[in-house]
Residue, then its C-alpha position, 0 to 999 in steps of 0.5 A: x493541535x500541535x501546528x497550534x502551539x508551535x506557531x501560535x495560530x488557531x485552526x478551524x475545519x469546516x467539514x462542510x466545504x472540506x476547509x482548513x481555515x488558520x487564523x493568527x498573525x500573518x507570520x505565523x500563518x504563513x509557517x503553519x500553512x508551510x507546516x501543514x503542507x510539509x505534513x500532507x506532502x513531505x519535503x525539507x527532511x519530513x517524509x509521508x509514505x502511503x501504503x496500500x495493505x493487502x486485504x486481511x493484513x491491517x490486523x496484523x500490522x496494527x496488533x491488538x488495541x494498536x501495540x504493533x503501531x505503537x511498537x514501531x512508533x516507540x522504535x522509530x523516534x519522530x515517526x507517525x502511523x495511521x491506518x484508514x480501513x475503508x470498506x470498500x477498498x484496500x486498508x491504507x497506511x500511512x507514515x510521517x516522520x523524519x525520511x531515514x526513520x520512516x524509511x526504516x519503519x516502512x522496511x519493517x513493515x514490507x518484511x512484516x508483511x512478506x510472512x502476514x497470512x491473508x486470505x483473498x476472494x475472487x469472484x467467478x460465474x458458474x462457467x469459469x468455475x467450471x472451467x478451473x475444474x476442468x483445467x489440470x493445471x490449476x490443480x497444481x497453483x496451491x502446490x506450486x504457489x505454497x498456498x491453501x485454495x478452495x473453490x465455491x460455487x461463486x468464488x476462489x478463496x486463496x489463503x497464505x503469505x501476502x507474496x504467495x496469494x499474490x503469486x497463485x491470483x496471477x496464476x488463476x487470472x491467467x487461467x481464466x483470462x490468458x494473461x497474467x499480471x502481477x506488480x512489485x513494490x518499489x521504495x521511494x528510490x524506486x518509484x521516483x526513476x519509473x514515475x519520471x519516465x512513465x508519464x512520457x509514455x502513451x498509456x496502451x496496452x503496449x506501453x511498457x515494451x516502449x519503456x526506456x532501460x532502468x536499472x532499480x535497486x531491488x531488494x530481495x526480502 
C-alpha cells in the first residue's frame, strides 16, 4: 500500500491471470510502475537480494514469532525481509532496502548462518548403504567433517554447522558416486565477475577448465 500512498494510484491484483493492474493519473502510474520495478529488481541505490537457506536453517534466522528478522530490521534501518518456506524446496530469503544496509544485513546473516545447526537427509538404495558400510573411510567423514552422522536403512542423516554438513555431503556423494561437488557463496561483487563471464562459456562437463582467470574478493568468515 505503500506505492498507493507515495504515488496517489490504486493497485488491483488478479490472482487469476498473475496480474498488477495500477490505475491513476499517467504520471503517477508511470512512477509506481518504476517504483514496482525498483522493489522487484533493485536499482538507482535499492537493492533486492535473494538467498537460498540450507534445509533446517529458516527457524533459526526467523526466531520465535519472527524476533530475529525483526531485530536486524530495527538495526538495519530501511531494509525489508521476508522468508518464503516452500515444501518442496529450500526456504528463500529475501532482502530489500538501501544496497549498503542490505548488504550489511546479508553479512549478518551468512555468519549467522555459518554457526546454525541443521540436519540434511540423503536418500540411498540398500546397495549403497551397503557400500558405505563397507567403506573405511566414510567411518572417518563425521570426525574429519566435526559433524554427527547416522545411516538408516533408506538414508544418510548429517547434522551439524551449515559449512560443516555441506562439507561431510560432499565427502559421502563422492564415495558413493566418485566425484565430489560442493559450491561457495559469492557477495553480489562476486557474482556480478562470474556471471559475466559464465554465460560466454559452453555448458559441459568440461566448462569450468575453460573459465578465464578471476580474481574474487573472498572472505573468510
Amino acid at each position: 500500500r505503500r506505492v498507493e500512498k507515495e504515488h496517489d494510484v490504486t493497485l488491483i491484483y488478479r490472482s487469476s491471470e498473475h496480474r498488477l493492474f495500477i490505475r491513476g493519473k499517467e504520471d503517477n502510474v508511470k512512477a509506481g510502475v518504476q517504483r514496482i520495478k525498483q522493489v522487484f529488481e533493485g536499482g538507482d541505490g535499492f537493492a533486492v537480494v535473494r538467498m537460498s537457506l540450507p534445509d533446517g536453517t529458516a527457524g533459526t534466522i526467523i526466531g520465535k514469532r519472527g524476533k530475529n528478522v525483526k531485530a536486524i530490521e530495527a538495526e538495519y534501518s530501511g531494509v525489508s525481509i521476508q522468508v518464503s518456506d516452500d515444501s518442496n524446496s529450500s526456504a528463500i530469503l529475501t532482502m530489500r532496502g538501501p544496497e549498503e544496509k542490505v548488504e550489511e544485513a546479508r553479512s549478518k546473516i551468512v555468519a549467522s548462518l555459518a554457526t546454525a545447526k541443521m540436519e540434511e537427509s540423503l536418500p540411498i538404495s540398500s546397495d549403497q548403504k551397503e557400500e558405505l558400510e563397507k567403506e573405511s573411510s566414510f567411518r572417518d567423514v563425521g570426525a574429519d567433517t566435526n559433524t554427527q552422522i547416522t545411516v538408516t536403512s533408506s538414508s544418510v542423516r548429517i547434522r551439524g554447522v551449515s559449512s560443516d554438513v555441506r562439507y561431510a555431503k560432499g565427502r559421502v556423494m563422492e564415495i558413493l558416486t566418485g566425484s565430489y561437488t560442493s559450491y561457495i557463496d559469492l557477495d553480489a561483487g562476486q557474482y556480478s565477475i562470474v556471471s559475466t563471464a559464465v554465460p560466454r562459456i559452453p555448458r559441459t562437463s568440461s566448462a569450468f577448465e575453460r573459465l578465464p582467470k578471476l580474481t574474487l574478493p573472498l572472505t573468510m568468515t
